[in-house]
TIGUSE-263425 format. One record per residue (C-alpha): residue number from 0; residue in three letters; x, y, z. Coordinates in Angstrom, 1 decimal, padded with zeros to 4 digits. Each point is the difference from the previous one (the first is absolute). Layout:
! residues N
{pt NUM, ALA, {X, Y, Z}}
...
This chain:
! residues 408
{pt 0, UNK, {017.2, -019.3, 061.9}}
{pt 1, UNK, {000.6, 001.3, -003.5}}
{pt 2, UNK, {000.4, 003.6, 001.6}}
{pt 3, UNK, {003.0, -001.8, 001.6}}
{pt 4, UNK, {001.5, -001.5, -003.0}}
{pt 5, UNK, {-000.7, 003.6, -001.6}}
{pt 6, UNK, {002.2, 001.7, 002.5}}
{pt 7, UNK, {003.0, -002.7, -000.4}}
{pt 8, UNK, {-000.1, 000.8, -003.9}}
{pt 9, UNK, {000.7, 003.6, 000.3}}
{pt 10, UNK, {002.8, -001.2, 002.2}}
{pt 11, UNK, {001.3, -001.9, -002.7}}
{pt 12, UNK, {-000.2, 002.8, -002.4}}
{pt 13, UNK, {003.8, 000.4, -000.3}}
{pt 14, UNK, {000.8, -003.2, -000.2}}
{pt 15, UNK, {-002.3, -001.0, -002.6}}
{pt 16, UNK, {001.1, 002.9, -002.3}}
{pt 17, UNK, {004.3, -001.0, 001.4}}
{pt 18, UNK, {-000.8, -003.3, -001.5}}
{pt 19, UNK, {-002.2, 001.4, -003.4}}
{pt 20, UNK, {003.3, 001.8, -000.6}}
{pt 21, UNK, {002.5, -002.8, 000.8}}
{pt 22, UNK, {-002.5, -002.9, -002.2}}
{pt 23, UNK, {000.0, 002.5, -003.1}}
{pt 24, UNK, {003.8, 000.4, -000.3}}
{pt 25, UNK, {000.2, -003.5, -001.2}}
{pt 26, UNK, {-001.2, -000.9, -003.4}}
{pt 27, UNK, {-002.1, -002.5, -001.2}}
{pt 28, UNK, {-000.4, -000.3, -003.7}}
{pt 29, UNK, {-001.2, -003.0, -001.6}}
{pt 30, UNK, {002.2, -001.5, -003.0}}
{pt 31, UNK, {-002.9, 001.3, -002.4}}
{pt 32, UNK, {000.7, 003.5, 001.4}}
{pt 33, UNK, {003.8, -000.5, -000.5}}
{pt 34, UNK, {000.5, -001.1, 003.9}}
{pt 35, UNK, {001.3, -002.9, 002.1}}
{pt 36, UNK, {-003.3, -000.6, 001.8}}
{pt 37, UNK, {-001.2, 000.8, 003.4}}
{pt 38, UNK, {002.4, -002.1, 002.4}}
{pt 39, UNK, {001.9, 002.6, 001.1}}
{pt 40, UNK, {-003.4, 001.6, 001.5}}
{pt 41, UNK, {-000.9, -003.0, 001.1}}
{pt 42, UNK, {002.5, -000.5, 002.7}}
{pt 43, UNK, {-000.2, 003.2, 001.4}}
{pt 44, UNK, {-003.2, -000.3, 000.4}}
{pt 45, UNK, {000.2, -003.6, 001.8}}
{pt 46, UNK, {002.2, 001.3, 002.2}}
{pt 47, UNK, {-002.1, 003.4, 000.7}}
{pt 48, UNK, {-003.0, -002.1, 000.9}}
{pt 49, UNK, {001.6, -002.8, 002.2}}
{pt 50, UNK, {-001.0, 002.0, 003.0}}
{pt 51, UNK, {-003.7, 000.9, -000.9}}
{pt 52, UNK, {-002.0, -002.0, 001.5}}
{pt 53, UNK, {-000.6, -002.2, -002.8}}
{pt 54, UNK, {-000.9, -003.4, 000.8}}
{pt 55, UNK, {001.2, -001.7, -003.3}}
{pt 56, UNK, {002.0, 001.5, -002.9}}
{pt 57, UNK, {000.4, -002.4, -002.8}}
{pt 58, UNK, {001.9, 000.5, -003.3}}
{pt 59, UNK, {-001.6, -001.0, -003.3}}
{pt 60, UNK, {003.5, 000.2, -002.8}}
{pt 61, UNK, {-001.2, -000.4, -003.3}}
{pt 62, UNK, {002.7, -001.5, -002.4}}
{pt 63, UNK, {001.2, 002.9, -002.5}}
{pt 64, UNK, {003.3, -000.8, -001.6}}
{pt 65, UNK, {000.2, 003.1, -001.4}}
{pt 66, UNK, {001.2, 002.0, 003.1}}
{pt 67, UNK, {003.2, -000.9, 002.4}}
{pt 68, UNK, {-001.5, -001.7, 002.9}}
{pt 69, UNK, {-002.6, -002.0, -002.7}}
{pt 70, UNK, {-002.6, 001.0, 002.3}}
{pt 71, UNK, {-003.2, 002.3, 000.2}}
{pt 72, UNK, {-000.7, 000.4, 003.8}}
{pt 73, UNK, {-003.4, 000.3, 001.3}}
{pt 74, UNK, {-000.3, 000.6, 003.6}}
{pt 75, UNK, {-003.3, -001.1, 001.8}}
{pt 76, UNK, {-000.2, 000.9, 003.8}}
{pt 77, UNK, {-003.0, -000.8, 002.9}}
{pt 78, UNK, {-001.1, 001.3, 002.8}}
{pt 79, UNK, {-002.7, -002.3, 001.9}}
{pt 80, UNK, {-002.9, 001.6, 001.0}}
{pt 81, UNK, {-003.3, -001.1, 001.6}}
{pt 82, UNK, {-002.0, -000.9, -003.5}}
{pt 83, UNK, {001.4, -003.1, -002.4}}
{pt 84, UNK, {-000.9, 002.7, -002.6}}
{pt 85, UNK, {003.1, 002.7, -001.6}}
{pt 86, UNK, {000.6, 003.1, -001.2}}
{pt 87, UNK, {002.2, -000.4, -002.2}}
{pt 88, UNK, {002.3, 003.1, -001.3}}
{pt 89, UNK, {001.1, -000.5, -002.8}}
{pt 90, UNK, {003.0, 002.5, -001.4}}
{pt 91, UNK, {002.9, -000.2, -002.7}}
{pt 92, UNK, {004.0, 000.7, 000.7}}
{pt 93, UNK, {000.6, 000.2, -003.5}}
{pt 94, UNK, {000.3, 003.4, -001.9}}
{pt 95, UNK, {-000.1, 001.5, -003.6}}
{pt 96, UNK, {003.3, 001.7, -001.4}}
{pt 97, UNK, {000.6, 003.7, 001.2}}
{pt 98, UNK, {000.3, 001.0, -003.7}}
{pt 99, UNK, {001.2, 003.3, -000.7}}
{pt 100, UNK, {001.9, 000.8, 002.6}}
{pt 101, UNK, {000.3, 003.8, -001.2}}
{pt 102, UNK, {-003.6, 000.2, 001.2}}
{pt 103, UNK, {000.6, -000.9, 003.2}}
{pt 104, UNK, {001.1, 002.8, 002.6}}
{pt 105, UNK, {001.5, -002.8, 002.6}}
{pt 106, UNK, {002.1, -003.2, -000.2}}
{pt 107, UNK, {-003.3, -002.8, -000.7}}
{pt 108, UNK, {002.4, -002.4, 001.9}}
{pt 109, UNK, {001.2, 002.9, 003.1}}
{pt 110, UNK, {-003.4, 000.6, 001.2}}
{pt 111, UNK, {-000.7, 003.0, 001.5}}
{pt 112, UNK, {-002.4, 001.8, 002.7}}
{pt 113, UNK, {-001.6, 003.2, -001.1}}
{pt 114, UNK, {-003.1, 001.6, 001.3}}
{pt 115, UNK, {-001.5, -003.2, 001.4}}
{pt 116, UNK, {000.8, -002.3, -003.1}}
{pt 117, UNK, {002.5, -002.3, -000.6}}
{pt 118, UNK, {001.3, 000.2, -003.7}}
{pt 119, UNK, {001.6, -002.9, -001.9}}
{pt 120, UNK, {-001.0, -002.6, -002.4}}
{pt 121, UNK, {-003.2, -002.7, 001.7}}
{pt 122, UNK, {-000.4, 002.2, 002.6}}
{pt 123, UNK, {-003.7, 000.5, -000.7}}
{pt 124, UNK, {000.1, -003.5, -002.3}}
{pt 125, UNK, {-000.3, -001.7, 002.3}}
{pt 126, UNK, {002.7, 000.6, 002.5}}
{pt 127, UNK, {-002.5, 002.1, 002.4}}
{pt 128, UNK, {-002.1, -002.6, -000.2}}
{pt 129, UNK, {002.6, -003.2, 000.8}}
{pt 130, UNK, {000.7, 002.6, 003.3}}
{pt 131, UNK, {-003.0, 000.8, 000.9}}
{pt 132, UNK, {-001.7, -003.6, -000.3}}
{pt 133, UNK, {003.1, -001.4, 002.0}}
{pt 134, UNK, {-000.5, 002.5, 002.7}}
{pt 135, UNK, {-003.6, -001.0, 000.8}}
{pt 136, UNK, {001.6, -002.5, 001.5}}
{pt 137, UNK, {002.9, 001.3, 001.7}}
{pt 138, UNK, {-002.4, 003.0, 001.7}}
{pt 139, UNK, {-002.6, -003.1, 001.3}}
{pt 140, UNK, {002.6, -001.8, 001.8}}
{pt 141, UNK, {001.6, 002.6, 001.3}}
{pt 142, UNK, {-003.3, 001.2, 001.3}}
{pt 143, UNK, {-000.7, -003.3, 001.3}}
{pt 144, UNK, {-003.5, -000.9, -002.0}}
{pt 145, UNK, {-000.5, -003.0, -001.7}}
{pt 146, UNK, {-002.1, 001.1, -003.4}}
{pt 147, UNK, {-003.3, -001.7, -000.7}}
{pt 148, UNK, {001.2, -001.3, -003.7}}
{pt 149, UNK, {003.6, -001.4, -000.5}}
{pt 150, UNK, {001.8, 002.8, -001.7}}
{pt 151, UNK, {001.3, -002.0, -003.4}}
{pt 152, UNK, {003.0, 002.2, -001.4}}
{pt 153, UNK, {001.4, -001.2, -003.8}}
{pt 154, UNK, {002.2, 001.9, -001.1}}
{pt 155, UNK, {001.0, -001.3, -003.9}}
{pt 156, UNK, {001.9, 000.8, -002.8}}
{pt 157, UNK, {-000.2, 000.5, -003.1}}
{pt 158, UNK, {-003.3, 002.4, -000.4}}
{pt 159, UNK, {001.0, 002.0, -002.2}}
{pt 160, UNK, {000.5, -002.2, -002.9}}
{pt 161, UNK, {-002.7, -002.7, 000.4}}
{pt 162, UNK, {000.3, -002.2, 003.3}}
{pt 163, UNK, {000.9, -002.7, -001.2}}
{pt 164, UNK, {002.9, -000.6, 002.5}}
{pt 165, UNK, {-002.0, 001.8, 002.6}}
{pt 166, UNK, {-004.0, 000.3, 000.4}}
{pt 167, UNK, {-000.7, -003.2, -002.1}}
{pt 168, UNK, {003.2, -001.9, 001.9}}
{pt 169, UNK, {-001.1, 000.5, 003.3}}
{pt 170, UNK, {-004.2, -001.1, -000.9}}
{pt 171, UNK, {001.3, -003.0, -001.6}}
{pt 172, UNK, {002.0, -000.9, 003.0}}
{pt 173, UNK, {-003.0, -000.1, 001.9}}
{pt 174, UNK, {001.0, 003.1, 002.0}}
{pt 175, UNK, {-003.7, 002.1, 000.0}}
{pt 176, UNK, {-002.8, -001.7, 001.2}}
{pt 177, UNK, {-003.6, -000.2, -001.4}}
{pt 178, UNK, {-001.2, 002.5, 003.0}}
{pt 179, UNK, {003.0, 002.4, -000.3}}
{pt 180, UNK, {-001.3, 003.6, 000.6}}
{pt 181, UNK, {002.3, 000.8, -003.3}}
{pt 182, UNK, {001.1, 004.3, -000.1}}
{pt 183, UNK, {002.0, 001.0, -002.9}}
{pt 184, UNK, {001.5, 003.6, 001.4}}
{pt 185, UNK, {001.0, 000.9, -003.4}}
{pt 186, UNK, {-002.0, 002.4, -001.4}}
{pt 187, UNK, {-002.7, 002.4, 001.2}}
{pt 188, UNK, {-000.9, 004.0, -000.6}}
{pt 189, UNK, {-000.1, 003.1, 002.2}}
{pt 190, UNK, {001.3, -001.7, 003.1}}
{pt 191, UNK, {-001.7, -003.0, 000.3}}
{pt 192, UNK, {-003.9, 001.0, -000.9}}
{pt 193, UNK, {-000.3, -002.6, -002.4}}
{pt 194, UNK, {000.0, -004.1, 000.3}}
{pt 195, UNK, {001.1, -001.6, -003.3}}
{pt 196, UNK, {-002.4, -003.2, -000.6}}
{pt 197, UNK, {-000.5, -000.9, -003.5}}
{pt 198, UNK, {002.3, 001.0, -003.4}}
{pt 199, UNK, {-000.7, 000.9, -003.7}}
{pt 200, UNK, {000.8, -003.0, -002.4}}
{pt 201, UNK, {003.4, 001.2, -002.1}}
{pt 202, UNK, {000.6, -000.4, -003.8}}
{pt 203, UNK, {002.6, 001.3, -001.9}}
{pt 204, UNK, {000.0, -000.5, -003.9}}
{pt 205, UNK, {002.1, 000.3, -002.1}}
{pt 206, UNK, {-001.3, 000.6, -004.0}}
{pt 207, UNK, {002.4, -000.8, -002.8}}
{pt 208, UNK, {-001.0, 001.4, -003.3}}
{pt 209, UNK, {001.8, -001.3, -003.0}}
{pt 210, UNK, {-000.7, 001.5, -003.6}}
{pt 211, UNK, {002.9, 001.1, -002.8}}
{pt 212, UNK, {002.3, 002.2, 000.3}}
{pt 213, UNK, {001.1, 002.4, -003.1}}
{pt 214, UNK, {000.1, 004.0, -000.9}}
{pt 215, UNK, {-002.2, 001.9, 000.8}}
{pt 216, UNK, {-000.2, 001.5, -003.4}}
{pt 217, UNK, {-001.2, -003.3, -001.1}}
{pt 218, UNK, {-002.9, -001.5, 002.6}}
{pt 219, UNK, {-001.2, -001.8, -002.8}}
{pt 220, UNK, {003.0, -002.3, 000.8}}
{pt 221, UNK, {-000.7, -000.6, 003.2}}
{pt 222, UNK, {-002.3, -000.9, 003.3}}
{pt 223, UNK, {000.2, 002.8, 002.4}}
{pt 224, UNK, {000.6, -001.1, 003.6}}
{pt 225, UNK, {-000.6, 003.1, 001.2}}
{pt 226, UNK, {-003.1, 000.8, -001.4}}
{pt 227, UNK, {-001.4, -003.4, 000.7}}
{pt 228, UNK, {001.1, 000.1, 003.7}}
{pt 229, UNK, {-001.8, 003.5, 000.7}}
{pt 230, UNK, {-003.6, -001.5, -001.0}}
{pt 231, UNK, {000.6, -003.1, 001.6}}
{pt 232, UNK, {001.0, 002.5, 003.1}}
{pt 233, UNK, {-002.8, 002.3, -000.3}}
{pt 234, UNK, {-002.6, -003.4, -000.9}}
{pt 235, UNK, {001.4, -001.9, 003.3}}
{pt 236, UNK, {-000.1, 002.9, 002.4}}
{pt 237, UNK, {-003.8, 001.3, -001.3}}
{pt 238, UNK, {-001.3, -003.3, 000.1}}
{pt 239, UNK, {001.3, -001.0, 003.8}}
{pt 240, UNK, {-001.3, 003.3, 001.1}}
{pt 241, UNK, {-003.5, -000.7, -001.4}}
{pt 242, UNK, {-000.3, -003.7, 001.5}}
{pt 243, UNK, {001.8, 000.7, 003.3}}
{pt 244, UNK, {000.4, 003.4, 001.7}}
{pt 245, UNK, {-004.0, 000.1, 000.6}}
{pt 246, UNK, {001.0, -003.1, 002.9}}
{pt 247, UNK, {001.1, 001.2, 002.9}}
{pt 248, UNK, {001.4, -001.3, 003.5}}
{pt 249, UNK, {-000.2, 003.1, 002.6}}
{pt 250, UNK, {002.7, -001.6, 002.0}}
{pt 251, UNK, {002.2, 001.2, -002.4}}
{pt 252, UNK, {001.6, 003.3, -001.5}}
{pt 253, UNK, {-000.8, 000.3, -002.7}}
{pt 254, UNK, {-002.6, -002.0, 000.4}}
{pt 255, UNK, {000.1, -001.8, -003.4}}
{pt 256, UNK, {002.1, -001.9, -001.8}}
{pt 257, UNK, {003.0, 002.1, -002.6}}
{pt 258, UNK, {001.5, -000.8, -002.9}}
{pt 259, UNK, {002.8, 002.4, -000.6}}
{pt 260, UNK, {002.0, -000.3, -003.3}}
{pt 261, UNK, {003.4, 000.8, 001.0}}
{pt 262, UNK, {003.6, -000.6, -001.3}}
{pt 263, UNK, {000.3, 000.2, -004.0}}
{pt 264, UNK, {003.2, -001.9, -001.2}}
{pt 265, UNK, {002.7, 001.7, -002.2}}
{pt 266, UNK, {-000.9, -000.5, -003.5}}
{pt 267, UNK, {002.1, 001.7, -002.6}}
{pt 268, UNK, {002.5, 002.5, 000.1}}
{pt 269, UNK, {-000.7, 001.8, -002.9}}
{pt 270, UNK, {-003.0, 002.3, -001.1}}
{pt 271, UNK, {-000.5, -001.3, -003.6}}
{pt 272, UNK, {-000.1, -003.5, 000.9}}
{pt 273, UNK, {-003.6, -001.8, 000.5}}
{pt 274, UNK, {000.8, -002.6, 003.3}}
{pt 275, UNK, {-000.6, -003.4, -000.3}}
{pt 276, UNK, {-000.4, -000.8, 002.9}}
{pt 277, UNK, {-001.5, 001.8, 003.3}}
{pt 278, UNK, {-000.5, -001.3, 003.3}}
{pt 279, UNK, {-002.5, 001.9, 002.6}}
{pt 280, UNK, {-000.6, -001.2, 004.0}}
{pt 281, UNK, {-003.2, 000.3, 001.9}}
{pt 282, UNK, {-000.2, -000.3, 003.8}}
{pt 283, UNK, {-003.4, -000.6, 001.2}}
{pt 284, UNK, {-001.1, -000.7, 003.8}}
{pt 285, UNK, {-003.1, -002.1, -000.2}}
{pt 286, UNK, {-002.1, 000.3, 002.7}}
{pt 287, UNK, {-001.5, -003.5, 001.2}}
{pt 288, UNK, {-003.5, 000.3, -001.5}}
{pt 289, UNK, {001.4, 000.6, -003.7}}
{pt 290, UNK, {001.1, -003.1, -001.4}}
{pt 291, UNK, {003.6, -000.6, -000.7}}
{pt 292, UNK, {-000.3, -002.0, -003.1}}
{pt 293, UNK, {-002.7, 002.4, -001.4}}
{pt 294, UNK, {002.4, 002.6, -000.2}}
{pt 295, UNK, {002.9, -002.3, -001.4}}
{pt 296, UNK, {-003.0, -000.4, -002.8}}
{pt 297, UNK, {-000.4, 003.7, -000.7}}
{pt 298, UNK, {003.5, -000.2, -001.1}}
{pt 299, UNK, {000.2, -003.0, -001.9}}
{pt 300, UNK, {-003.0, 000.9, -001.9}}
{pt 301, UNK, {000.9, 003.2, -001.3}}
{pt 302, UNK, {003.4, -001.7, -000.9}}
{pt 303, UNK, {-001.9, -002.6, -002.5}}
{pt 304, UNK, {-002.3, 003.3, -001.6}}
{pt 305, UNK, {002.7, 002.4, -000.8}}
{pt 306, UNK, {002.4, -002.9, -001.6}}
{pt 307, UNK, {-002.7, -000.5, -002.6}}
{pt 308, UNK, {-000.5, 003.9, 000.0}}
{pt 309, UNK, {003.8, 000.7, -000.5}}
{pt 310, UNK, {002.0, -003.5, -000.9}}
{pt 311, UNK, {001.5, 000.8, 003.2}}
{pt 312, UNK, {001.1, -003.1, 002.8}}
{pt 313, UNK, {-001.4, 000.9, 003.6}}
{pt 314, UNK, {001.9, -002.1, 002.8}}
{pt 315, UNK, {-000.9, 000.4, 003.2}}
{pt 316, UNK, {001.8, -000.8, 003.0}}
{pt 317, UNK, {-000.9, 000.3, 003.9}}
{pt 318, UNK, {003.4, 000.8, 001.7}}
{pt 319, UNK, {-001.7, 000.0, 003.2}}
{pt 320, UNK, {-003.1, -002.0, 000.7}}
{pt 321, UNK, {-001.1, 000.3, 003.4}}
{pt 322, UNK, {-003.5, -000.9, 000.8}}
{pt 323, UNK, {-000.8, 001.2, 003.8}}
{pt 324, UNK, {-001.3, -002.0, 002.2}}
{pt 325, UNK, {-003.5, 000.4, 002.0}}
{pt 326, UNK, {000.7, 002.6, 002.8}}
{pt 327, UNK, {-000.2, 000.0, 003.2}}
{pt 328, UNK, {-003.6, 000.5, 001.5}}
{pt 329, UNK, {-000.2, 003.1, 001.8}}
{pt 330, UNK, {-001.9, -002.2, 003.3}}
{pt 331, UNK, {003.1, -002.2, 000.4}}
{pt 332, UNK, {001.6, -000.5, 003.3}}
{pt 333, UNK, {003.3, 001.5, -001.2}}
{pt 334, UNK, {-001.6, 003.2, -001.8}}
{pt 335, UNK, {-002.2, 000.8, 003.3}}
{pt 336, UNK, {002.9, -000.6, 002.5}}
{pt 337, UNK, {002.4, 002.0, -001.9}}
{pt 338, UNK, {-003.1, 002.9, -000.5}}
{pt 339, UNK, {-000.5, 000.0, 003.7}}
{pt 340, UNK, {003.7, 000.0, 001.2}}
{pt 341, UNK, {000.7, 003.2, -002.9}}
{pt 342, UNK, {-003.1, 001.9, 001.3}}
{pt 343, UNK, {001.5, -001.1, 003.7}}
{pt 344, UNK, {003.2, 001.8, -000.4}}
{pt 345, UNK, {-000.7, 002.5, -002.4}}
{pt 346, UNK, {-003.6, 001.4, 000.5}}
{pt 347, UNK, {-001.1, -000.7, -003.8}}
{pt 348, UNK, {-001.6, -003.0, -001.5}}
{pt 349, UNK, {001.8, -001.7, -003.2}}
{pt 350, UNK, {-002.0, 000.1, -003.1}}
{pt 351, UNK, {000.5, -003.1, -001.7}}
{pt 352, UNK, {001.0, 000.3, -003.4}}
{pt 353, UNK, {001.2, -001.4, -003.4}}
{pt 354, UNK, {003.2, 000.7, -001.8}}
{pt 355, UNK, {001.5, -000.3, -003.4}}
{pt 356, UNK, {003.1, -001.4, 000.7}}
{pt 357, UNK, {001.1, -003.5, 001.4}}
{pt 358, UNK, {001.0, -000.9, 003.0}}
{pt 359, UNK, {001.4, -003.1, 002.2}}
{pt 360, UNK, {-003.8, -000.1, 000.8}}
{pt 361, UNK, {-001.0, -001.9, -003.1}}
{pt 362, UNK, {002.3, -002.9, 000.9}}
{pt 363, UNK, {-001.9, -000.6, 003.5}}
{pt 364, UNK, {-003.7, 000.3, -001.7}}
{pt 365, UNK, {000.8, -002.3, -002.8}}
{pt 366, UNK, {000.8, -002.6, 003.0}}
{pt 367, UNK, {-003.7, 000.8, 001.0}}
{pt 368, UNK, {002.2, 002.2, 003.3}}
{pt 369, UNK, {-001.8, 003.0, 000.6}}
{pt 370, UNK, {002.4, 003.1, -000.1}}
{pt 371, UNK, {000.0, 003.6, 000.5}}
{pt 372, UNK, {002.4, 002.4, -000.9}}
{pt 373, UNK, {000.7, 003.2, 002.3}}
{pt 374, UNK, {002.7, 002.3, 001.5}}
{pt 375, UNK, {000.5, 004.1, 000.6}}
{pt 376, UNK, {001.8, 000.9, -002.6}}
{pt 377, UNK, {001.3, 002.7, -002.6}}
{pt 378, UNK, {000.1, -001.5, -003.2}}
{pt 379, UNK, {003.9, 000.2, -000.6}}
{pt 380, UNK, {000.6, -003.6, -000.7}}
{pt 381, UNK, {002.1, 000.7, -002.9}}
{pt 382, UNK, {001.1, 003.2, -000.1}}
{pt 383, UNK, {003.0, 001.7, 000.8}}
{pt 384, UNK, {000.5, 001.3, 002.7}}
{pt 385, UNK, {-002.3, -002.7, 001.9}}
{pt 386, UNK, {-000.8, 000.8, 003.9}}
{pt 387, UNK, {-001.7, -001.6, 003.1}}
{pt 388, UNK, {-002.0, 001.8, 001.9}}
{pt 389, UNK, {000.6, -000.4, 003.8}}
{pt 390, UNK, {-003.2, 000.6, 001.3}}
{pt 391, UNK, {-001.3, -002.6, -002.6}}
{pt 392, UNK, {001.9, -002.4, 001.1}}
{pt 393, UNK, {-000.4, 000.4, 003.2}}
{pt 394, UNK, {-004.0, 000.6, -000.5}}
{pt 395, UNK, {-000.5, -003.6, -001.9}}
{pt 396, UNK, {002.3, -001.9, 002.5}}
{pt 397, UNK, {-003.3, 001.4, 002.2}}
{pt 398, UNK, {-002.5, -001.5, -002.3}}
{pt 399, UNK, {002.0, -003.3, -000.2}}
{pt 400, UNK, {-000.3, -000.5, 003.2}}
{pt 401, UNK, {-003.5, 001.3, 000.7}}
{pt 402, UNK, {-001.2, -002.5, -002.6}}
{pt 403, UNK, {001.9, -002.9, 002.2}}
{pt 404, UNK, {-001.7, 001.3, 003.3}}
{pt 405, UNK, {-003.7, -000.7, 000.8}}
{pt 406, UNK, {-001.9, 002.9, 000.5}}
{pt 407, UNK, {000.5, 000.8, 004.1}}
């Protein structure tokens, strides 16, 4: 049976890569990224679908007065199959900004066909993904089989700047169920040989230093913010490394937790001024057997030494404060399935692995929904100059469906 549905995919190559190109000619920016939202999208892709196969498509419009329509679609479409259980797809409409568009060699909005990619902007993130999950379902009934799982297809917006109108909307409307097979085809590595199950904790600081400013021919005069700031710096960053790098999580790479001191505010403009002020950001991925508040402690303590050491004020501020949650065990029902149907169509089996980075994942195992993250995929989410793959596409639309089929 699934060598059937196989065949009726490559049929559909063109078609699948026809509509890639025809989805990614219409923008959809959220009002954070400057946009009217994802409507637009929204109805083409209603209107693409009505013919699938699908036995319910349902709209989930979250309010948002901030773009035209004062709506944030959310599309969430069935197919039945033999199990009460789901896999549920879940990918994003919405984009990021093209940027410089002198970087790009094409039109980001005129996609374009070139050597087996499609370029334009969300055509790897996450347009081949909204295709290829939606095809699943076109190729099985066209090929007459009826999938073992219902094939649950949400397609949301706004992913790219914190689903609230999107990934959160559609859970709180009650639209995934407690034994939703959940895939997140949103980020992966070399082509697909790695599951995504569990995430790195994220803190960004930021350190404000705040001492006297006066000439530097007279430090006597003054508390210097720069001098102050480079021991608290090189204190913070020694000490972290001696309580923390020596824990390790394998799933990950690397496979401890960093703490990178990175951006450096302007200070003064001038070489014979001593600054007053200086302001220095960490960003350190946490992995989830370092405690979160322990290194929050690391810098508040060396704030309170060095302000007796130099008269100095330390404040400290967590810009972004995102505690991960527990991942997903690598036995669930979801991270076997989808390890079987990858190793089905491709010959390789997934490793499963850890990341640094966030994803729409989080959101599900917070709820206690067991998620896992997965896709072929270059890496250009991004970039300029962003492309699809064809035979990506066309090779996960494969899995999607193998992981809906039983194993005949």
């Amino acid at each position: 049976m699934y060598e059937k549905v196989e065949t009726q995919i490559d049929q559909l190559r063109d078609e699948m890569k026809n509509d890639l190109i025809e989805m990614l000619k219409i923008p959809a920016l959220g009002p954070d990224n400057d946009g009217d939202g994802e409507m637009d999208k929204t109805e083409f892709l209603m209107e693409l679908i009505k013919d699938f196969g699908f036995d319910e498509i349902k709209r989930y419009d979250a309010p948002d007065p901030r773009v035209s329509s004062g709506k944030r679609p959310n599309i969430v479409a069935i197919k039945k199959g033999e199990s009460d259980k789901s896999i549920a797809i879940l990918a994003h409409m919405d984009i990021v900004p093209e940027g410089d568009l002198d970087q790009w060699e094409t039109d980001p909005y005129d996609p374009q066909f070139i050597d087996g990619k499609i370029y334009g902007r969300g055509a790897e993130d996450n347009g081949q993904e909204v295709i290829a999950g939606l095809y699943a379902v076109k190729a099985l009934t066209e090929a007459g089989v009826e999938p073992h799982y219902n094939i649950k297809m949400m397609i949301v917006s706004d992913e790219e700047t914190g689903s609230q109108y999107g990934a959160r909307y559609i859970i709180d409307e009650g639209a995934v169920d407690e034994g939703d097979l959940i895939v997140v085809p949103d980020h992966s590595e070399s082509n697909g040989k790695f599951i995504e199950v569990v995430e790195k904790s994220g803190l960004w600081v930021k350190i404000t230093c705040r001492g006297k400013q006066g000439h530097a021919a007279m430090p006597g005069d003054t508390l210097n913010a720069n001098r102050a700031m480079a021991e608290y710096q090189y204190r913070v960053d020694k000490i972290l490394k001696e309580k923390f790098y020596s824990i390790t999580n394998e799933l990950f790479s690397p496979s401890f937790s960093t703490f990178e001191p990175t951006k450096r505010e302007k200070n003064v403009p001038n070489v014979n001024t001593i600054p007053g002020k200086e302001v220095q950001y960490f960003d350190c991925r946490i992995i989830p057997e370092v405690d979160v508040a322990k290194v929050k402690a690391v810098f508040e303590d060396a704030g309170e030494e060095l302000k007796e050491k130099y008269g100095t004020n330390y404040e400290i501020e967590y810009n972004r404060d995102s505690e991960a949650p527990p991942g997903t065990p690598v036995d669930s029902e979801v991270v076997v399935k989808l390890s079987e149907a990858v190793k089905k169509v491709t010959g390789h089996k997934p490793a499963p692995v850890g990341i640094g980075g966030g994803t729409v994942a989080a959101i599900f195992r917070r709820k206690g929904l067991p998620a896992a993250v997965w896709c072929s995929n270059h890496n250009m989410a991004h970039q300029p100059n962003e492309y699809a793959v064809l035979d990506n596409m066309v090779r996960d639309c494969k899995v999607f469906c193998a992981m809906a089929m039983t194993d005949d």
